[in-house]
C-alpha positions, 0 to 999 in steps of 0.5 A: 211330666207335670209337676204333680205328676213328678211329685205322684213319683217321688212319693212312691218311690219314697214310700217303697224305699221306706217299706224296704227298709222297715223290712229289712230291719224287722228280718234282721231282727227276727234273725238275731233273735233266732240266733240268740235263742239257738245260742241259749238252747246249745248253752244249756244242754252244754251246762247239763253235760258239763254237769258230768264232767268237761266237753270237747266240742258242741254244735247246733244246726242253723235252722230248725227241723221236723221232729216227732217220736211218740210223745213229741211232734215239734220243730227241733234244733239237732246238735251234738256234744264231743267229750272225752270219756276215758281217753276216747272221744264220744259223741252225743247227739241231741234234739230240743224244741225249736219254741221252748227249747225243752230237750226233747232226746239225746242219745250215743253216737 
C-alpha cells in the first residue's frame, strides 16, 4: 500500500468515526428532549388532578401512539393517575397530544 493510498484510508475511517459520533450525539439529544417533554406532559395533567385533591401514583407511556376520536387525529402519549377518592383507589386514564401536549381525553377506569 503506497502512502497516499494509507492516508485515502485513514481519512476515511476518520471521516466514519466522526459522523458516527455526531450521530450519536444528535439521537442522544433528540431522546433527552422527548423525555423532558414527556415529563412536562405528565407533570401537568398531575397539577391539574392535584387540583381536586392529592394523587397516589402517575405514569406516562415511553413513546407515543396513534389517537383519533371525532375532533382529534394525533400521536398521543397515554398514562393514568391513581388517587384516592373516599378511602378507595380510583383510577384515571388519559391522552395528550404527542406535539403540543394539549389533553386530549381523560376518563374512569
Amino acid at each position: 500500500m503506497t502512502k497516499r493510498e494509507s492516508n485515502s484510508t485513514s481519512s476515511f475511517g476518520y471521516g466514519l468515526l466522526t459522523g458516527a459520533l455526531i450521530t450519536g450525539v444528535c439521537a442522544a439529544y433528540k431522546d433527552y428532549n422527548i423525555n423532558k417533554h414527556r415529563n412536562e406532559i405528565l407533570d401537568h395533567v398531575k397539577s391539574l388532578f392535584l387540583r381536586e385533591g392529592p394523587i397516589e401514583a402517575a405514569w406516562i407511556e415511553h413513546m407515543p401512539a396513534p389517537y383519533s376520536d371525532s375532533q382529534h387525529s394525533a400521536k398521543a402519549y397515554f398514562g393514568g393517575v391513581t388517587r384516592d377518592e373516599d378511602g378507595t383507589l380510583q383510577q384515571y386514564q388519559f391522552a395528550v397530544d404527542a406535539k403540543n401536549g394539549e389533553l386530549l381525553d381523560i376518563y374512569k377506569i
